[in-house]
C-alpha positions as CSV (number, residue, x, y, z in Angstrom):
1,X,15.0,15.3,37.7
2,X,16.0,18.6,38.8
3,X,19.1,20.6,37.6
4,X,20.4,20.2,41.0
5,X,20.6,16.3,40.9
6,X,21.4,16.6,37.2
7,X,24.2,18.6,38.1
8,X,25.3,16.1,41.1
9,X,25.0,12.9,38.9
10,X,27.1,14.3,35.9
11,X,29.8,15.2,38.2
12,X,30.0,11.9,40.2
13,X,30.1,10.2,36.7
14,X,32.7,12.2,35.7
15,X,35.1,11.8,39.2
16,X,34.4,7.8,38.6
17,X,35.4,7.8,34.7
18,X,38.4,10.0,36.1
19,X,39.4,7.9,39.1
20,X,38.7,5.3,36.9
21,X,41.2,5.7,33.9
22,X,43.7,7.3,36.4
23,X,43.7,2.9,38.1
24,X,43.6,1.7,34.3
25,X,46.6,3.6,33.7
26,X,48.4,2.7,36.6
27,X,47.5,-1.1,35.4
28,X,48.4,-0.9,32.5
29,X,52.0,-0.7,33.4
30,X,51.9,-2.2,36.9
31,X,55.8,-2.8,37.3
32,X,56.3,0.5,36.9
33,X,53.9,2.0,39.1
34,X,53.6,-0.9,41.7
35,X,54.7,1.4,44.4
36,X,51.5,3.3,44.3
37,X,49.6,0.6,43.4
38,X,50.4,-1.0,46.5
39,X,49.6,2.3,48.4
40,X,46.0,2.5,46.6
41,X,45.6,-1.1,47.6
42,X,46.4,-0.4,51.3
43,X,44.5,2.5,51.5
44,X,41.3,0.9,50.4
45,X,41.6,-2.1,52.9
46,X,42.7,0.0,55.5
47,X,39.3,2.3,54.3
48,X,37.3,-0.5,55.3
49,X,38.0,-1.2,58.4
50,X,38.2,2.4,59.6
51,X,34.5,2.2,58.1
52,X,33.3,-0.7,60.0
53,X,34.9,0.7,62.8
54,X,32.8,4.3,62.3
55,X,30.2,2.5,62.2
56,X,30.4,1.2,65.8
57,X,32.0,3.9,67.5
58,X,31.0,6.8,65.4
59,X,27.5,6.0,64.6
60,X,26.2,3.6,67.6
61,X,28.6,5.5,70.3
62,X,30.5,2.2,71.4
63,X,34.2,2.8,72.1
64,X,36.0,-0.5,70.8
65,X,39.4,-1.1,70.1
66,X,38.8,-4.9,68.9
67,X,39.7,-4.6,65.5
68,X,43.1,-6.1,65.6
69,X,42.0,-9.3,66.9
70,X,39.2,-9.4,64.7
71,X,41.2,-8.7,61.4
72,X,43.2,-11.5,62.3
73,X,40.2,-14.1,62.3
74,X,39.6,-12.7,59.0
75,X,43.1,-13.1,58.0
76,X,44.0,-16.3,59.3
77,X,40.8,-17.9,57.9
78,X,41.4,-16.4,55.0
79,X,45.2,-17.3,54.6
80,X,44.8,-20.8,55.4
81,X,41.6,-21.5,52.8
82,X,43.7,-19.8,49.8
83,X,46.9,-21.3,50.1
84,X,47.5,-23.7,47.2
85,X,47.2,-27.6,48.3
86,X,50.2,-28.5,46.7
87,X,52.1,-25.7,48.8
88,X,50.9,-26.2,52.2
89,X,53.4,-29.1,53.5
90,X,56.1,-26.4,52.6
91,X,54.3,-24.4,54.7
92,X,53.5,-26.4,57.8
93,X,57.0,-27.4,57.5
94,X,58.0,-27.2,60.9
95,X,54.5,-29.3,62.9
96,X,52.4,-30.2,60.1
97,X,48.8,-29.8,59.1
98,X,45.4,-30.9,60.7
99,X,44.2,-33.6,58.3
100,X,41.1,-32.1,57.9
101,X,42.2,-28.9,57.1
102,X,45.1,-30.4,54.5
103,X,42.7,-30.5,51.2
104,X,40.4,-27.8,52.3
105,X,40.2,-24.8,50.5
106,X,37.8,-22.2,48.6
107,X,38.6,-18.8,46.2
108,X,39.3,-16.1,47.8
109,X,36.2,-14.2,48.1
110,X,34.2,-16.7,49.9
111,X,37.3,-17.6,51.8
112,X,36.7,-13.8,53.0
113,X,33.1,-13.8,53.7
114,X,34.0,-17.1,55.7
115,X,36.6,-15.2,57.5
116,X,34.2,-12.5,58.4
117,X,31.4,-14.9,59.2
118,X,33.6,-16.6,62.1
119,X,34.9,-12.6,63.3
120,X,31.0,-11.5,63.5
121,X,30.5,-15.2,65.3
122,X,33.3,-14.2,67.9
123,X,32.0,-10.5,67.9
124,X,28.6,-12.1,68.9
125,X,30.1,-14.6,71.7
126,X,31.9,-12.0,73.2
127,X,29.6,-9.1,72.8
128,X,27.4,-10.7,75.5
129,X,29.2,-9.8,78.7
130,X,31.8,-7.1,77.1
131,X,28.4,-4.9,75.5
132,X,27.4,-4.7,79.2
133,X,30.1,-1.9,79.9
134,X,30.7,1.5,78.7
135,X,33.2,3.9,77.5
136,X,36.5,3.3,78.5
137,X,36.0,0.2,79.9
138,X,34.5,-1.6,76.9
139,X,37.2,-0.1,75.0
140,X,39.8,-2.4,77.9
141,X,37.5,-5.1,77.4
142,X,37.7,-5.2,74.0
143,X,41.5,-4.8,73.9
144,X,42.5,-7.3,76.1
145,X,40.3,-9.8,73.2
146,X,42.9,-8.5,70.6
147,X,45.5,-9.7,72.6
148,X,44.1,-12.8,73.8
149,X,43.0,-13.8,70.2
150,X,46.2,-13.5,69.0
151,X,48.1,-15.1,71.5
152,X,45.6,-18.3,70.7
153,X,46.6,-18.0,66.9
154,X,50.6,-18.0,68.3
155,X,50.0,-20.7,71.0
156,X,51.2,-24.8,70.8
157,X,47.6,-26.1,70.5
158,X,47.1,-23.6,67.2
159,X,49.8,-24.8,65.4
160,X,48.5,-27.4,63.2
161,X,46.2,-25.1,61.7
162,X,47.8,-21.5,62.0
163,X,51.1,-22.4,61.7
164,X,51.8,-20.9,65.4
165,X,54.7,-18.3,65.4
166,X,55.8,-19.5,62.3
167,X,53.0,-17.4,60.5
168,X,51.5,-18.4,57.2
169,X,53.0,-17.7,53.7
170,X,52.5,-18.4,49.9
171,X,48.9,-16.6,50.4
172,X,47.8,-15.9,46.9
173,X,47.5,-12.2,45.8
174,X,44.9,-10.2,44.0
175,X,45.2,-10.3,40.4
176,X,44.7,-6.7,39.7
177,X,44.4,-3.5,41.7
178,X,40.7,-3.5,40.7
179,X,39.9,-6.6,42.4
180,X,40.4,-4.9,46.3
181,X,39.0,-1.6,45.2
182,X,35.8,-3.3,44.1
183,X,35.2,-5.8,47.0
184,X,35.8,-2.3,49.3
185,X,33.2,-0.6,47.5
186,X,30.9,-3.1,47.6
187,X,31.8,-3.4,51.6
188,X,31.3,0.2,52.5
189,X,28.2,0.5,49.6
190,X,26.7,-2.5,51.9
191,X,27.2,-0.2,55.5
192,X,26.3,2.8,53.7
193,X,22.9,1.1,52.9
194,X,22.8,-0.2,57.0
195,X,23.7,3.6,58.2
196,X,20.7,5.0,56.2
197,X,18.1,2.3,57.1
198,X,15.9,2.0,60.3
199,X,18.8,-0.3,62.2
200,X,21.2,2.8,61.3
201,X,18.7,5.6,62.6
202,X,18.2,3.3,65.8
203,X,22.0,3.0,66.0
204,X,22.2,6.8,66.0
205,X,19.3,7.8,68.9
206,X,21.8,4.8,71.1
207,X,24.5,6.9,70.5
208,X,22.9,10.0,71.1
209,X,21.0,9.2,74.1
210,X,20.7,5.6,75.1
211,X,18.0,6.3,77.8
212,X,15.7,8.2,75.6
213,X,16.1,5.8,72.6
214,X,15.1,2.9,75.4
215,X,12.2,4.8,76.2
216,X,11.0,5.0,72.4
217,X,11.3,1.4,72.2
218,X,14.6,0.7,70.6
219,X,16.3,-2.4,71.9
220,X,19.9,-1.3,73.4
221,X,21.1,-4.8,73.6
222,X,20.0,-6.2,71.0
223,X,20.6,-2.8,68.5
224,X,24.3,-2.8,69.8
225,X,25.1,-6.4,69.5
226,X,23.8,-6.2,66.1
227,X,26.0,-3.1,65.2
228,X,29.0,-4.6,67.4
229,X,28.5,-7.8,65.0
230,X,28.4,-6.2,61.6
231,X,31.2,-3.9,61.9
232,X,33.3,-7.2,63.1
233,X,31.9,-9.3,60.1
234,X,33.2,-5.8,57.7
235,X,36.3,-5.8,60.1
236,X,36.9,-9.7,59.4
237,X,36.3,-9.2,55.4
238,X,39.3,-6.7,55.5
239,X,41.3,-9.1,57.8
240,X,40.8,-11.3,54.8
241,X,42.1,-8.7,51.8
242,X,45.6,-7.4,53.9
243,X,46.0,-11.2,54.1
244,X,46.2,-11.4,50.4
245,X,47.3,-8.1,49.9
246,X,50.5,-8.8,51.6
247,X,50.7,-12.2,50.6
248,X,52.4,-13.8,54.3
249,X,51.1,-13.2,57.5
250,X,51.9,-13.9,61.1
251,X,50.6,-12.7,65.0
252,X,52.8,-10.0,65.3
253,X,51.2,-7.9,61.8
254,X,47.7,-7.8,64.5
255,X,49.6,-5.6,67.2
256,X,47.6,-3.1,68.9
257,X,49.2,-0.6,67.0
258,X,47.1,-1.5,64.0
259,X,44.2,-0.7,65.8
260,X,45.2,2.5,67.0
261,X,46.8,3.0,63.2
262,X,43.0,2.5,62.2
263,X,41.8,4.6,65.1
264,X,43.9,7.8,64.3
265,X,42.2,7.4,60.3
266,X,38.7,7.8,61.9
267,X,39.5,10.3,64.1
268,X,41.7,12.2,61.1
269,X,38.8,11.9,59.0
270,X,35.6,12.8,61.5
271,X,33.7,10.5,63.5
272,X,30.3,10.1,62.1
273,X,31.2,10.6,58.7
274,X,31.9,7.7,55.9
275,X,33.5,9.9,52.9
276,X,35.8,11.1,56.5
277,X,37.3,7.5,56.8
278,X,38.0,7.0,53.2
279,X,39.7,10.1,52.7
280,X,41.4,9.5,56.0
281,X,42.8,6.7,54.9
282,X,44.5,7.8,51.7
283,X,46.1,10.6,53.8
284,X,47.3,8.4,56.5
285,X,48.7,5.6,54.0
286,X,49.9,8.3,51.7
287,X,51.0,10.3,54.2
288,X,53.5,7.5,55.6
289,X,54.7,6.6,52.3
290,X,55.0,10.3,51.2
291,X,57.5,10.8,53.8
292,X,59.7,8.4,53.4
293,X,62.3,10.2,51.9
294,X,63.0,11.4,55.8
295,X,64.4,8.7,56.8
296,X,66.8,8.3,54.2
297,X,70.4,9.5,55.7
298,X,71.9,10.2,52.6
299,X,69.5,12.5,51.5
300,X,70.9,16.1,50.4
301,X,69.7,19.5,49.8
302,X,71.5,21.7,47.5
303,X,74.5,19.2,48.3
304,X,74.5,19.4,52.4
305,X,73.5,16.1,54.1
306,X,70.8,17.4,56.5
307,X,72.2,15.2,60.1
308,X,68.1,15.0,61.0
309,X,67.5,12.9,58.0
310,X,68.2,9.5,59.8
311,X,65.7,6.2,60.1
312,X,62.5,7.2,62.4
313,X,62.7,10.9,61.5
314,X,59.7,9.9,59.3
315,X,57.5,9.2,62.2
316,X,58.4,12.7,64.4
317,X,57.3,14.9,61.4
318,X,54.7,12.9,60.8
319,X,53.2,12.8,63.8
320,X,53.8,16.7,64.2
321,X,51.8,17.4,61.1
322,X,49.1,15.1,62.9
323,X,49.1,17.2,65.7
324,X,48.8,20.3,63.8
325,X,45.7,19.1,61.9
326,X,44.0,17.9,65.4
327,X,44.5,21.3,66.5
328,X,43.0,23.2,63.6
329,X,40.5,20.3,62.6
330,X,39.0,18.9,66.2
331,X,36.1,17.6,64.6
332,X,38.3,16.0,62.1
333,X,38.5,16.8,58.1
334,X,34.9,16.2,57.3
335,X,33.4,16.0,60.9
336,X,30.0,14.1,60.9
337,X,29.4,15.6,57.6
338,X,29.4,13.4,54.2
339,X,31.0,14.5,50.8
340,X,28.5,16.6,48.7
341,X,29.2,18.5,45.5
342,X,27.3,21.6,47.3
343,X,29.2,21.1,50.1
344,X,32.4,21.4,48.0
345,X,31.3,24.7,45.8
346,X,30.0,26.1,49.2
347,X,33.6,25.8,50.5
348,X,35.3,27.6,47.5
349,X,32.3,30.2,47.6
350,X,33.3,30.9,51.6
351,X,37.6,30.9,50.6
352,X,36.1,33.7,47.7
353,X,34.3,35.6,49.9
354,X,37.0,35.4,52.4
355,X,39.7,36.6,50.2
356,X,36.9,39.4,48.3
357,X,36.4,40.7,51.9
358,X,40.1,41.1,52.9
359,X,41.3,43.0,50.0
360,X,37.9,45.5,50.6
361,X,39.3,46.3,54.1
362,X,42.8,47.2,52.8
């Protein structure tokens, strides 16, 4: 082993017993520190599905905006296999429950593979005519199945099973914070794997150039189809964990603003790149919650109410500092670049240098 990879491995152990004891903490005395508990736990679902969804629009080049509806199979499947048996008719107060469905239930991770099983089943019905299209188009296609998928979990003939409009409640939670942050690792460890095998190299000469990875052989239908699949199975699996992260659920939490919501995180963090979404999510669910404090009205500096300081203020600054990072970072934080440690000392080396140079010119 070199001292290179030496080096590289000491570190990462290092950044994982850190991270690590920094959740054990928090744990530990999870009253107190259940607001950024919650934020963590957000953060890491939402860090999946921007993921999945990288790996469909960043890495195979197909422009979806699906996510919404399929994070609602995931959710609802989810939802109504976890709720407690002895709960449900309080519940299905208002129309009941399928009789079938009344005693049916499983834990709460196979409940989520379920849910992401029947997402990558709908992925695979619907990817036959929608895969056809391109660019903007699919992206329409694939909206307008958001929307129609949750109008169907809202609609008269649904509500037997999904509660229609009424929504679903008394979801079970996680235990622990450490129960979400390991089933996302293991989900993004799992696409990791996929984007460095042959299927991910193929997924990556489609999105390149779909006409010369055609003429080496590579199957566009069947290699985007299979991508298109996946990243809705992943998508489904995270439907599943907001489900129980927030604990109630209904049609209107699946608005196409999620999707964009997810959308901005992949963008934010660089299309292409993994570490990108994951970071891009902290910052975007951090971000939010770290200004907060905007929209309080009574908020004061140095005694002075500051009149801007009113409910939505949050969202203009916010979306101002987005704008400002856009312009500065097109390419997004990390671009289609991964985390390295070189790439990290390489960065503070370049800022040295930088700085070194500047004062030799004065």
């Amino acid at each position: 082993m070199s001292k290179k990879t030496t080096r590289d491995l000491v570190l990462s152990i290092l950044l994982a017993g850190l991270v690590c004891a920094i959740l054990a903490y928090f744990q530990a005395d999870s009253s107190a520190h259940s607001y950024a508990i919650s934020i963590i736990e957000r953060s890491v679902i939402y860090a999946v599905v921007a993921v999945a969804m990288n790996l469909l629009n960043g890495f195979t080049g197909l422009f979806s905006l699906g996510q919404a509806g399929f994070m609602a199979i995931g959710a609802y499947v989810t939802a109504v296999l976890t709720i407690p048996v002895e709960m449900r008719q309080s519940v299905y107060y208002m129309n009941g429950i399928a009789g079938w469905l009344e005693n049916l239930s499983l834990p709460m991770v196979p409940a989520m593979i379920l849910g992401g099983l029947f997402a990558a089943g709908a992925a695979a019905l619907i990817g036959i005519p929608v895969l056809r299209l391109k660019s903007d188009y699919l992206a329409i296609a694939t909206l307008g199945f958001a929307e129609i998928i949750r109008a169907l979990l809202a609609a008269p003939v649904m509500d037997k099973i999904t509660n229609g409009s009424y929504g679903l409640n008394n979801i079970p939670g996680f235990k622990n914070m450490f129960q979400p942050i390991i089933l996302a690792a293991v989900c993004i460890a799992i696409m990791v794997l996929l984007i460095n095998s042959s299927y991910g190299r193929a997924f990556k000469a489609i999105r390149e150039d779909d006409v010369a990875a055609e003429a080496m052989g590579i199957n566009l239908f069947r290699h985007k189809e299979l991508s298109f699949v996946i990243s809705s199975f992943f998508t489904g699996m995270a439907g599943g964990m907001l489900a129980v992260f927030m604990r109630s659920i209904d049609t209107k939490t699946f608005q196409v603003m999620l999707t964009y919501n997810i959308l901005l995180i992949v963008v934010l963090g660089g299309i292409g790149s993994v570490t990108g979404s994951i970071i891009g999510s902290f910052l975007i669910n951090g971000g939010q919650e770290w200004l907060r404090f905007l929209d309080d009205s009574s908020f004061t500096i140095g005694g002075a109410a500051i009149p801007l300081f009113k409910p939505g203020f949050r969202m203009v600054i916010y979306s101002v500092l987005l704008m400002v990072v856009v312009l500065f970072w097109r390419r997004g934080i990390m671009g289609t670049s991964e985390f390295t440690w070189d790439g990290l000392f390489n960065l503070f080396k370049r800022k040295k240098n930088k700085k070194s140079s500047a004062g030799g010119e004065v």
